[in-house]
C-alpha positions as CSV (number, residue, x, y, z in Angstrom):
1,X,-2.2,10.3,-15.5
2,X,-2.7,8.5,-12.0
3,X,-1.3,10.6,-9.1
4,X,-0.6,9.8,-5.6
5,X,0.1,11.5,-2.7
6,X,1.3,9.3,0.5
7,X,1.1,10.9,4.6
8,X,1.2,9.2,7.9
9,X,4.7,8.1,8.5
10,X,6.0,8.3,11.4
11,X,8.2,6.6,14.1
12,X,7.0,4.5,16.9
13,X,8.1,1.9,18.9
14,X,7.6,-1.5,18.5
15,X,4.1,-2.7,19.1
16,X,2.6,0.4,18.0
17,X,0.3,1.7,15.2
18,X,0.6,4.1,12.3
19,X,-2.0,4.6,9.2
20,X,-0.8,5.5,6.2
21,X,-2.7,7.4,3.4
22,X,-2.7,7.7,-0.1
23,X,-4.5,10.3,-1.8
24,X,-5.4,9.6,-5.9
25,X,-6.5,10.7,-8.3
26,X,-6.6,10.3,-12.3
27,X,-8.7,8.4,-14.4
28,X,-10.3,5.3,-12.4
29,X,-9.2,2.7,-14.7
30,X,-5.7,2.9,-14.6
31,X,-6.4,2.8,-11.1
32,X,-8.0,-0.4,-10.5
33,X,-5.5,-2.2,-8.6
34,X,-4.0,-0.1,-5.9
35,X,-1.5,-1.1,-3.3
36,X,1.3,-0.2,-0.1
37,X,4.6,-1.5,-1.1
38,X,7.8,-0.7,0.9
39,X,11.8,-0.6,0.1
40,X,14.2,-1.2,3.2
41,X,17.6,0.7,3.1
42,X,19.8,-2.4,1.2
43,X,16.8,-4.1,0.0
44,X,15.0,-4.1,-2.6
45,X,11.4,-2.9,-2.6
46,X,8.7,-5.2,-2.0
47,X,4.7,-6.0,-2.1
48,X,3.0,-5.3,1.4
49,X,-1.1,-5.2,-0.1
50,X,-3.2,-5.0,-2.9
51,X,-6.8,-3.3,-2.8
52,X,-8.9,-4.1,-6.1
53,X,-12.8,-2.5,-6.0
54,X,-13.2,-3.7,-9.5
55,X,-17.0,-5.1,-10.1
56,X,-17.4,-3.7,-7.1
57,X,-16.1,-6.8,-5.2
58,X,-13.3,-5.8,-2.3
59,X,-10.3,-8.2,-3.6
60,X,-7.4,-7.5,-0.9
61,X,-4.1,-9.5,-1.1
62,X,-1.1,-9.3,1.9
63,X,2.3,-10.3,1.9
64,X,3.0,-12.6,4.8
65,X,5.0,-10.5,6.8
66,X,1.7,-8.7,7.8
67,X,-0.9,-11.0,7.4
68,X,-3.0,-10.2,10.6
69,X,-1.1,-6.8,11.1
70,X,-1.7,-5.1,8.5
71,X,-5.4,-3.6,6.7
72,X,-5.8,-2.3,3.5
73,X,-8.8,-0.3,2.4
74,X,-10.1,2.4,0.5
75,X,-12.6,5.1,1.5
76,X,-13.9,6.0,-2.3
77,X,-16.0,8.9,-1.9
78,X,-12.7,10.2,-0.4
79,X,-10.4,8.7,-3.1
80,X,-8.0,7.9,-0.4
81,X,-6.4,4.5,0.2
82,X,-5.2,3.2,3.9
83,X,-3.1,1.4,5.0
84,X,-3.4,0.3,9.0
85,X,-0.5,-0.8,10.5
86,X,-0.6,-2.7,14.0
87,X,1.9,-4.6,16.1
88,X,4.8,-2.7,14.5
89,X,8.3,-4.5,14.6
90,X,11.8,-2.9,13.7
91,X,11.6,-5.1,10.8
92,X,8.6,-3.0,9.3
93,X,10.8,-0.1,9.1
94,X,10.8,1.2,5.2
95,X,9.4,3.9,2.9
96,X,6.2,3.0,2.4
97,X,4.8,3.6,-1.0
98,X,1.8,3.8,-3.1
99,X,1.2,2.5,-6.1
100,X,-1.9,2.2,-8.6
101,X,-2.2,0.1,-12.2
102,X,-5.2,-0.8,-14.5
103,X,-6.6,-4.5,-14.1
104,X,-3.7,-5.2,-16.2
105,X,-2.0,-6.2,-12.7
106,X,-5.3,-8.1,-11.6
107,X,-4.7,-12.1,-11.6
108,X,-6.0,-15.3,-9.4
109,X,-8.6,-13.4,-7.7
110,X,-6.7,-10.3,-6.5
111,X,-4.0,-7.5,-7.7
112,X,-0.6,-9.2,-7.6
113,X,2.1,-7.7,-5.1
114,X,4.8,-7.6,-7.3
115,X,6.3,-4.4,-7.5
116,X,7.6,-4.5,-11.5
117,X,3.4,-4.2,-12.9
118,X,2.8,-1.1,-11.2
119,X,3.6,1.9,-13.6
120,X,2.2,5.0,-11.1
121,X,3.9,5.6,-7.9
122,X,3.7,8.3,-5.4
123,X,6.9,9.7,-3.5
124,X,6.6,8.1,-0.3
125,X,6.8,8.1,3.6
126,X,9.0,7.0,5.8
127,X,8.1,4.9,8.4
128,X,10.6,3.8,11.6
129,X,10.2,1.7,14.2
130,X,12.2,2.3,16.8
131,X,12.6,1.7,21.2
């Protein structure tokens, strides 16, 4: 059983930062693609990035609305995932959510953003961006 445990939400205003966390635990190979997703009020939820250690290459994978924004990474002695958010917009506002699978969800050189092969979720944290 994979659990996770999201903190560092928050509201800021636009052009600001935030860093999310996601604490995990569980057996290591269910967790061998991890990623942030997020679910807008009237939208549906969507891929943000993908973290994959697996063969110990880094594999990271971001959706387009944050490429350059956005950093994924994992600090593994910690067993905590990040997520660093930068140049915040009112569009980025969501619950932010973790989310861990086996290499099941691994394919073309990264683990896939799309929200239906993730099995283990975490609760997660709000974030608002707001002036």
């Amino acid at each position: 059983q994979v659990q996770l445990v999201e903190s560092g939400g928050g509201s800021v205003q636009p052009g600001g930062s935030l860093r999310l966390s996601c604490a995990v635990s569980g057996p290591t190979y269910r967790r061998a693609c991890m990623g942030w997703f997020r679910q807008a009020p009237g939208k549906e939820r969507e891929g943000v990035a993908t973290y994959s250690n697996y063969g110990n290459r880094v594999r990271s994978a971001y959706a387009d609305s944050v490429k350059g924004r956005f950093t994924i990474a994992e600090d593994n002695a910690k067993e905590t995932l990040y997520l660093q958010m930068d140049n915040l917009s009112t569009e980025d506002t969501a619950m932010y959510y973790c989310a861990a699978e086996s290499i099941a969800a691994y394919s073309g050189g990264a683990c896939r953003l799309d929200v239906s092969e993730y099995r283990n979720w975490g609760q997660g944290t709000q974030v608002t961006v707001s002036s």
